[in-house]
C-alpha positions as CSV (number, residue, x, y, z in Angstrom):
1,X,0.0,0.0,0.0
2,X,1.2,3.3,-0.8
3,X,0.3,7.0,-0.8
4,X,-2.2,8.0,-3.5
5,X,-1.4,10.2,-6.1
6,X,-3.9,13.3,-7.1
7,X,-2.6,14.0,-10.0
8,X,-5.7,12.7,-12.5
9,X,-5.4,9.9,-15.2
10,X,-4.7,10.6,-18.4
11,X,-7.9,11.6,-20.2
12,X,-10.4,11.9,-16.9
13,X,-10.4,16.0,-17.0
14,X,-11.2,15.9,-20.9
15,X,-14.6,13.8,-20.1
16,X,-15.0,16.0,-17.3
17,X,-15.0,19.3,-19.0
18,X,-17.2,17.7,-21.6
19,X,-19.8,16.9,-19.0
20,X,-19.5,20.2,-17.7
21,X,-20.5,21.7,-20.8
22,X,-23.2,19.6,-21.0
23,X,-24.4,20.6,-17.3
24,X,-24.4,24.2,-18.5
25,X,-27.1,23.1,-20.8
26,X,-29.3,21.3,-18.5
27,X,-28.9,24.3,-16.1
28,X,-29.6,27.0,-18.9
29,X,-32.7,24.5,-20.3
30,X,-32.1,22.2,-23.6
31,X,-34.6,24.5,-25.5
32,X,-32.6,26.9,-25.5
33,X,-29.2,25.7,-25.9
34,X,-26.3,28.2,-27.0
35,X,-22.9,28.3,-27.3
36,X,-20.2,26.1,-25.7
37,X,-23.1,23.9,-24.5
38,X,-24.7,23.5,-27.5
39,X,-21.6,22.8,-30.0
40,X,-20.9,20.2,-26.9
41,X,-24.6,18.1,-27.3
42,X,-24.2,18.7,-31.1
43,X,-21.0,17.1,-30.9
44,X,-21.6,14.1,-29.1
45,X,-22.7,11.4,-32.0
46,X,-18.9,12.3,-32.8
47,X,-17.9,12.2,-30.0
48,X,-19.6,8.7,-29.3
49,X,-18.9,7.6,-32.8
50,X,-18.2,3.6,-33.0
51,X,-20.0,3.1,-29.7
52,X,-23.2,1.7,-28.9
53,X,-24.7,5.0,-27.9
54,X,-23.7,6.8,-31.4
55,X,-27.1,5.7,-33.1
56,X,-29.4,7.3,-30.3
57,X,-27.6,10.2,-29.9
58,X,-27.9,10.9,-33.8
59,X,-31.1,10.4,-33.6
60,X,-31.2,12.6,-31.1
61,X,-29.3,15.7,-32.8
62,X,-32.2,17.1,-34.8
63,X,-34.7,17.4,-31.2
64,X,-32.1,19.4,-29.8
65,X,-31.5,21.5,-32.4
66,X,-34.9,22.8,-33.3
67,X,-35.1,23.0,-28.7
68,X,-37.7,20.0,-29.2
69,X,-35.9,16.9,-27.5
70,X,-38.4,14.1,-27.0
71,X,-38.1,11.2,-23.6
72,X,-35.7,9.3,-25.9
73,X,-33.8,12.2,-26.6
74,X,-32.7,13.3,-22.7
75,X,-32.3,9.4,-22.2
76,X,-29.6,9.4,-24.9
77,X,-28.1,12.8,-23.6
78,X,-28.8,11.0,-19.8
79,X,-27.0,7.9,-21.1
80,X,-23.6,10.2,-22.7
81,X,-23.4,12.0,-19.7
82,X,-23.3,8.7,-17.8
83,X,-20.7,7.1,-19.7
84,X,-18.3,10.0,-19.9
85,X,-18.1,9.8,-15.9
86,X,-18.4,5.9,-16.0
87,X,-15.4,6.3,-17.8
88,X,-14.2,8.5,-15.3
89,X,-14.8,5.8,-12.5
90,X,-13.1,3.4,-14.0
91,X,-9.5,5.2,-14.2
92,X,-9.9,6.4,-10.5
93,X,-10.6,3.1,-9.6
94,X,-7.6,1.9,-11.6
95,X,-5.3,4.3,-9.8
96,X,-6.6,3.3,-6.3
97,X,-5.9,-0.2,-7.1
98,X,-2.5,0.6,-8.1
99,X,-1.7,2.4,-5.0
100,X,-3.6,-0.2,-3.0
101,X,-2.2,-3.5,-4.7
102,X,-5.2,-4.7,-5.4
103,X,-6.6,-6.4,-8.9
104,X,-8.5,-4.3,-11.2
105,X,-11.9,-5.1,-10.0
106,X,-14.2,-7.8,-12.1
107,X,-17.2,-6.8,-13.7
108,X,-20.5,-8.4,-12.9
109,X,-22.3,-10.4,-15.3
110,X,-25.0,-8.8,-16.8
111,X,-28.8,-10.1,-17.9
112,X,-31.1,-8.6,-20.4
113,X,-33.4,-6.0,-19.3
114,X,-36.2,-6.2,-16.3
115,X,-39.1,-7.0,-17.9
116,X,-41.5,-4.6,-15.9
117,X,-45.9,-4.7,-16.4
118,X,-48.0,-2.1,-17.7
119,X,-48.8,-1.0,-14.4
120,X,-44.8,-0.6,-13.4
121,X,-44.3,1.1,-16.9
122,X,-47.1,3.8,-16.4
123,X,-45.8,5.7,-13.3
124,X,-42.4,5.2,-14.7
125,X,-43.1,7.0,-17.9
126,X,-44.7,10.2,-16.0
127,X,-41.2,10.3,-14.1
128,X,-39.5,10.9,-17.3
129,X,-42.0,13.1,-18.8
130,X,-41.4,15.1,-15.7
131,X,-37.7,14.6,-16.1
132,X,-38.1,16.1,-19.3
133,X,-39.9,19.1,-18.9
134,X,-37.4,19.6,-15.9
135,X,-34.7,19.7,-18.4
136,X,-35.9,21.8,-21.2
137,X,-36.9,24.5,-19.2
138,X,-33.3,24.7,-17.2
139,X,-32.7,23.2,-13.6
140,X,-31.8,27.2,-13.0
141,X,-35.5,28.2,-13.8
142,X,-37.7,25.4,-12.2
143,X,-40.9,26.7,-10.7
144,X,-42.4,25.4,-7.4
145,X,-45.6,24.8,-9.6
146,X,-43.5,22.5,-12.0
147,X,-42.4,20.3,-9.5
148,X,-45.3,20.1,-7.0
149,X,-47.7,17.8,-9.6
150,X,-45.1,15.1,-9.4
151,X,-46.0,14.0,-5.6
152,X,-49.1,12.0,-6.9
153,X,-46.3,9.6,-8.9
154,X,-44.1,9.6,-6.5
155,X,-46.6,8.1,-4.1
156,X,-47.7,5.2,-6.8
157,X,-43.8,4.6,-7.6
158,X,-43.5,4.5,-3.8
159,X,-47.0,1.7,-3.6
160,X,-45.1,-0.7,-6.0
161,X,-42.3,-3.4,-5.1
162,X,-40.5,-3.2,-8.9
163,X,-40.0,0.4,-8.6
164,X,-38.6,1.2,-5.3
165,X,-35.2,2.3,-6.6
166,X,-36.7,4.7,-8.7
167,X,-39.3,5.4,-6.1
168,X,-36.1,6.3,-3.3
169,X,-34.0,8.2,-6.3
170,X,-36.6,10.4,-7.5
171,X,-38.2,11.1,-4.0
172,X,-34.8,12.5,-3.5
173,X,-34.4,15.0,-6.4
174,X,-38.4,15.7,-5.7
175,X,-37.6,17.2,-2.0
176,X,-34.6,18.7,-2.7
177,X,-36.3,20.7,-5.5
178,X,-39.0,21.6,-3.4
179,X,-37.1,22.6,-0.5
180,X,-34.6,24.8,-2.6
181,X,-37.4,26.6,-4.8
182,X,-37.9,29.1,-6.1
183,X,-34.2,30.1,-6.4
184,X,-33.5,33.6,-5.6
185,X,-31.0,33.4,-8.6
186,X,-30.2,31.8,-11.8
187,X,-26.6,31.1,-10.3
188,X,-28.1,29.0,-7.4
189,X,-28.6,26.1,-8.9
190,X,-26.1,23.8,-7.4
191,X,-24.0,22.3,-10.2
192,X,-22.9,19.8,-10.5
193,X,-25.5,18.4,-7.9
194,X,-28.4,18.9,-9.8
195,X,-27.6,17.6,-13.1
196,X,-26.1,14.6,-11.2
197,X,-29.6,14.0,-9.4
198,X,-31.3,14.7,-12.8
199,X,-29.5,12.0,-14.9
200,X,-29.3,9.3,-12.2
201,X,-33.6,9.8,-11.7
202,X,-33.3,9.7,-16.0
203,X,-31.8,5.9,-15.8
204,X,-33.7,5.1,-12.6
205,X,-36.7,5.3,-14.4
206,X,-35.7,3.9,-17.7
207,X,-35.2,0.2,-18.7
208,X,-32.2,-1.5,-16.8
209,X,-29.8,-4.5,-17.0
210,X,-30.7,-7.6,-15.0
211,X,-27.3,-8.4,-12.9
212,X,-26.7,-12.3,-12.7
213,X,-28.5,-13.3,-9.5
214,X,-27.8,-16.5,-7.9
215,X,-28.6,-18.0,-4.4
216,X,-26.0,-17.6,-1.9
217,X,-25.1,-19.2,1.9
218,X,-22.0,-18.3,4.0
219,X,-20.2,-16.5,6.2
220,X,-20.0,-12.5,6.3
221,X,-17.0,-10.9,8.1
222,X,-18.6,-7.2,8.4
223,X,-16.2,-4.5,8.3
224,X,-18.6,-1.6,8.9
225,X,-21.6,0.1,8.3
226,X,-21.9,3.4,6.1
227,X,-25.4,4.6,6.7
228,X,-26.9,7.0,3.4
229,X,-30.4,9.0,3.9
230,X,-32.6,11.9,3.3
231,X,-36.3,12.9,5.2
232,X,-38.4,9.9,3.6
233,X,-35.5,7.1,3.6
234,X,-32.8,5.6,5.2
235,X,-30.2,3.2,3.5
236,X,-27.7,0.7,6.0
237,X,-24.8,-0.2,3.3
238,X,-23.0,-3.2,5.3
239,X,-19.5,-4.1,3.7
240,X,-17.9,-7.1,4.6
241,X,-16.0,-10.2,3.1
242,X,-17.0,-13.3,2.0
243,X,-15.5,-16.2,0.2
244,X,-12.2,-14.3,0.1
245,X,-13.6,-10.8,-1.5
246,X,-15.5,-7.8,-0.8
247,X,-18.9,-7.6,-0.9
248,X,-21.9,-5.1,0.5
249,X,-25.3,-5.9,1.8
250,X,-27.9,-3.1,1.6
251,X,-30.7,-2.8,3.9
252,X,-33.7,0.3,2.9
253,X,-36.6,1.6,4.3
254,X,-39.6,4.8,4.2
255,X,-38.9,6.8,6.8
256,X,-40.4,10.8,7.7
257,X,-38.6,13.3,8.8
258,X,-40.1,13.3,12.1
259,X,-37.7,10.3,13.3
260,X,-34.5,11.4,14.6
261,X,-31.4,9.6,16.0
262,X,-31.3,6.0,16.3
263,X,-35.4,5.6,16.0
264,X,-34.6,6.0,12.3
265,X,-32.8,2.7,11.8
266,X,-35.9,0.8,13.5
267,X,-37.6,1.2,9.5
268,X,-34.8,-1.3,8.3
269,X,-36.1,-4.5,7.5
270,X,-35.8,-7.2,10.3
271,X,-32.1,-9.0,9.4
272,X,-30.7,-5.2,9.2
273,X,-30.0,-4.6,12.7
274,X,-28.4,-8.1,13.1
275,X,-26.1,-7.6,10.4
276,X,-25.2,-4.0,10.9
277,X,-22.3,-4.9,13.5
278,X,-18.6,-4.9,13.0
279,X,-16.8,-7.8,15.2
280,X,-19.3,-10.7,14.9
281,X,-19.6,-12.9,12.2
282,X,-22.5,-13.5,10.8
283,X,-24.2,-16.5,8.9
284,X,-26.1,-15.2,5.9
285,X,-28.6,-16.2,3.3
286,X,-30.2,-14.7,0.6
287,X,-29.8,-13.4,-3.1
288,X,-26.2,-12.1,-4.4
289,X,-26.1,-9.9,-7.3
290,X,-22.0,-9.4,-8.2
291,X,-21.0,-7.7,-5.2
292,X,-24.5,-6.9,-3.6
293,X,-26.4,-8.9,-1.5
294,X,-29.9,-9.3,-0.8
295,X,-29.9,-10.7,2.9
296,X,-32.7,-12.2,3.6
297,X,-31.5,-13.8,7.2
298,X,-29.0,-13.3,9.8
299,X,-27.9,-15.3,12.1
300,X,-24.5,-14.0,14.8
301,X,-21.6,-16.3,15.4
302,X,-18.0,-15.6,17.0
303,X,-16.4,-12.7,17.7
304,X,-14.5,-12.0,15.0
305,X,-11.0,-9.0,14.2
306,X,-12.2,-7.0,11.1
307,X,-8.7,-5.1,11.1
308,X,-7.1,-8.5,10.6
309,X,-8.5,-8.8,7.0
310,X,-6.0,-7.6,4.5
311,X,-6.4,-6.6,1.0
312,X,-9.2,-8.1,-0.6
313,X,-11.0,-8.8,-4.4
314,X,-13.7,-6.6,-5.1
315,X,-16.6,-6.2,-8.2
316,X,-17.1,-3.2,-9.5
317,X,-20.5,-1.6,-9.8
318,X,-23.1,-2.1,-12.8
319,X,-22.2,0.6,-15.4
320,X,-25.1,2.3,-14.5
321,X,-23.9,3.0,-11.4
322,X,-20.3,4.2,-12.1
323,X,-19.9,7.8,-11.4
324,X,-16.7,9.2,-9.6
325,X,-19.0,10.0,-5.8
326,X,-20.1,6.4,-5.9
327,X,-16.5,5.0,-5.4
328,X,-16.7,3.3,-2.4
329,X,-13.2,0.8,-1.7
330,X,-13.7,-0.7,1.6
331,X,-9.6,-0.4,3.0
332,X,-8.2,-1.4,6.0
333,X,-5.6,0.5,8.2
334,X,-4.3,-1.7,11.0
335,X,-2.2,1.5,12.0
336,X,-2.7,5.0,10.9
337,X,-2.0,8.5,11.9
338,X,-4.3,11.2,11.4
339,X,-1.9,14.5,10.9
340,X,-3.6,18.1,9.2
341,X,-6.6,16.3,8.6
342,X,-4.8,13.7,6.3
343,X,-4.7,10.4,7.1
344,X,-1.6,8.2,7.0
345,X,-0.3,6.0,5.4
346,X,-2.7,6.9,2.1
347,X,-1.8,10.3,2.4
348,X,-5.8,11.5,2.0
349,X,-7.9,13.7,3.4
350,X,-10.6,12.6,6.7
351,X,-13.7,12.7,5.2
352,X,-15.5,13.0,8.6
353,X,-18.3,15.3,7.0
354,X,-20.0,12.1,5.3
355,X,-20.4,10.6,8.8
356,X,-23.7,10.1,9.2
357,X,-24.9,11.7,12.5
358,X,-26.0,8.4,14.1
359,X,-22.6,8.0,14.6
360,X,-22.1,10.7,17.5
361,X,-18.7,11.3,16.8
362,X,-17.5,14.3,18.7
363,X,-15.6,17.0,17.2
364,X,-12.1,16.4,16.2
365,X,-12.5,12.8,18.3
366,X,-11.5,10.7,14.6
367,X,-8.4,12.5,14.1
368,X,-7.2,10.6,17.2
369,X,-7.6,7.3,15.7
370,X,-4.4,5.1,15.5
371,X,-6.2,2.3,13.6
372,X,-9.1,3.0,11.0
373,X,-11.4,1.5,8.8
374,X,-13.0,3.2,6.0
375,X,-14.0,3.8,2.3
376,X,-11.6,5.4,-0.4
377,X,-14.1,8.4,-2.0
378,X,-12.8,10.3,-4.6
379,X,-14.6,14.4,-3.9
380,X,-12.3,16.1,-6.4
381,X,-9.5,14.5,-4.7
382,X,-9.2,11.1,-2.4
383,X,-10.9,10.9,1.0
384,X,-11.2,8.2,3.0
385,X,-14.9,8.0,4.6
386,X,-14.4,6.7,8.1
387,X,-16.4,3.4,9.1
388,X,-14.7,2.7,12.2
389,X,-11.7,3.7,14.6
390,X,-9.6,2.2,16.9
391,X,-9.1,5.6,19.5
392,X,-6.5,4.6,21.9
393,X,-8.8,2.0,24.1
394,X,-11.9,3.2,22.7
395,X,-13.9,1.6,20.3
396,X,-15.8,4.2,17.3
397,X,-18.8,2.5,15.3
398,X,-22.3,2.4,14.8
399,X,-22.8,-0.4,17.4
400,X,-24.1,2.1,19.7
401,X,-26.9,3.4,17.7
402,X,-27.9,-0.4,17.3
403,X,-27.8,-1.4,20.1
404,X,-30.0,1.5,21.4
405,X,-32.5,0.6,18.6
406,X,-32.5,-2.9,19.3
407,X,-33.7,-1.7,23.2
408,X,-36.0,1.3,21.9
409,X,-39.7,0.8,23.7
410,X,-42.1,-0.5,21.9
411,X,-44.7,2.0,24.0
412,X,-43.1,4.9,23.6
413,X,-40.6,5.6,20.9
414,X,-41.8,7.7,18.1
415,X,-42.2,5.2,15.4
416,X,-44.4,2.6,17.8
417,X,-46.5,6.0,18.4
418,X,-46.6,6.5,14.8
419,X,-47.8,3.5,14.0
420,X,-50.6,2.9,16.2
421,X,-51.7,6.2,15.2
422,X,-51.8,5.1,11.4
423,X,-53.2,1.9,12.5
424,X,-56.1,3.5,13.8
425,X,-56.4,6.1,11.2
426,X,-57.1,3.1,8.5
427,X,-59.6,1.3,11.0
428,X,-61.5,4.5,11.2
């Protein structure tokens, strides 16, 4: 393992100034595209020529030049603007492994698409009209009244099983846009947030590739827990090892904003809460797609060391997923210093502001760890996302929160109270 090196990969800034000339587009609205931004979206069938992608984007060309792009048309532009930072992904993820010693990660096997029913297909198809009209007036000059008719989908993505990733993506663009309108000026629009949150809701709601499932048994050494929410949902991302390579297990729920602090992770579904620990092995069962899991039961064995585990395999992420904030490399530092907010021996900066705040870590308490465990994150430079810390002879995880959820009253914590008050809304 050595120090990582900042400088970027040959090629990576080129595709990202590309897709920042596309984001000044989506900001400024694709009916109106001008200069830089549209030479850039009139360029890419050239730019994509020879690749899968070159056909739709042709097609494409003439919608965006008359300011008339159809659903297929910001799918296509969506689907570009994917692949340039896919392609960024995978030369980060190169140079980490280099720096690391690790293999260049596998790619998972991929299906054909979900087959998804009428029903499934409707709401789906508002989302992207929506999507659409979002983008050809401008992510700058959204309205309030533009975005507030897309609650009724939202609640009917939301209703059905098929479509809860969409249904947790776009909930997410939907409050944020709420929240932050109307924008006080066209130069508010966070970029490049938005356009982010716009193209992963374009491919959330558009047809996707089946990843090779297969039925799985065995034992999961967890390494830590990285928690991701907003107001209406909460996401437990365990990582662990088993069978000799990395692997992640994600646990979701619905949640409102109303519940705070550890209450939240009591919307988990039942294995959740046994498999979000860090020195107990566990005895899983369930689904595994590549790296993903889909527990489906827990049980805990022996205590178990998760700094012992060295260097490890891992599978990289479906290529819809590949974008340079999604880099998550579970790494292990048996020793480490923490020294000007950089931690040692990778040489990268703490990046303690995506702990979540169910961790309770006190300020400046992480850059006293001596051993750490944590996720390489590339935010215009590497970070490592602290999991877990070895502080002296304290101990700094999640656990806590768990535990305390695991103990929660059933009579008087908020969700209980919640829920018997639903209950006896519907039996009224």
């Amino acid at each position: 393992m050595s120090a990582l090196d900042e400088t970027l990969p040959e090629g990576v800034q080129d595709a990202l100034d590309a897709v920042a000339a596309l984001d000044a587009g989506l900001i400024g609205g694709l009916s109106r595209l001008g200069g830089l931004a549209r030479a850039q979206v009139e360029g890419l069938p050239s730019l994509f020529a020879g690749t899968p992608l070159a056909p739709a984007l042709e097609r494409a060309a003439p919608g965006f030049a008359k300011g008339t792009p159809t659903d297929d048309d910001v799918a296509a532009l969506a689907a570009a603007r994917a692949s340039l930072l896919g392609a960024v992904h995978d030369a980060l993820v190169a140079q980490a492994c280099a720096a690391l010693g690790l293999e260049a990660p596998a790619d998972p096997v991929l299906g054909a698409p979900v087959a998804l029913s009428d029903e499934d297909e409707a709401p789906l198809r508002n989302a992207r009209h929506w999507l659409l009209e979002l983008a050809s007036a401008g992510l700058s000059q959204v309205s309030p009244d533009a975005v507030a008719p897309f609650a009724s989908t939202l609640e009917t993505l939301a209703e059905r099983p098929a479509l809860q990733r969409a249904a947790v993506m776009l909930t997410g663009f939907f409050d944020e846009l709420a929240e932050a309108l109307p924008l006080a000026s066209r130069d508010d629009a966070p970029v490049p947030r938005w356009p982010d949150l716009w193209m992963q809701s374009v491919i959330a709601a558009g047809p996707r590739l089946a990843v090779e499932e297969a039925p799985f048994e065995g034992e999961l050494l967890p390494l830590g827990v990285e928690l991701r929410h907003h107001d209406h949902a909460i996401a437990a991302v365990v990582h662990g090892a088993l069978d000799g390579a990395l692997v992640r297990g994600t646990f979701t729920g619905w949640k409102v904003d109303a519940l705070l602090g550890d209450e939240a992770l009591r919307v988990l579904p039942a294995p959740a809460l046994e498999a979000m620990t860090s020195d107990v092995t566990l005895a899983v069962k369930g689904v595994r797609r590549g790296a993903d899991l889909l527990v489906t039961e827990v049980k805990a064995g022996a205590k178990h060391d998760p700094y012992t585990l060295g260097a490890l395999p891992f599978t990289c992420a479906a290529p819809a997923d590949r974008h340079p904030v999604q880099i998550a490399i579970p790494v292990v530092l048996p020793e480490c210093r923490v020294s000007a907010g950089r931690v040692e021996p990778l040489g990268v900066r703490l990046a303690d502001e995506r702990v979540s705040p169910l961790y309770a870590a006190k300020k400046g308490q992480l850059e006293e760890a001596d051993a750490m465990i944590g996720l390489l994150r590339w935010d215009d430079g590497w970070a490592l996302q602290p999991l877990d810390a070895k502080i002296g002879k304290d101990r700094w995880s999640l656990d806590a929160a768990v535990t305390a959820a695991k103990k929660a009253s059933k009579t008087t914590d908020t969700l209980s109270v919640l829920t018997e008050r639903a209950g006896k809304l519907l039996r009224s």
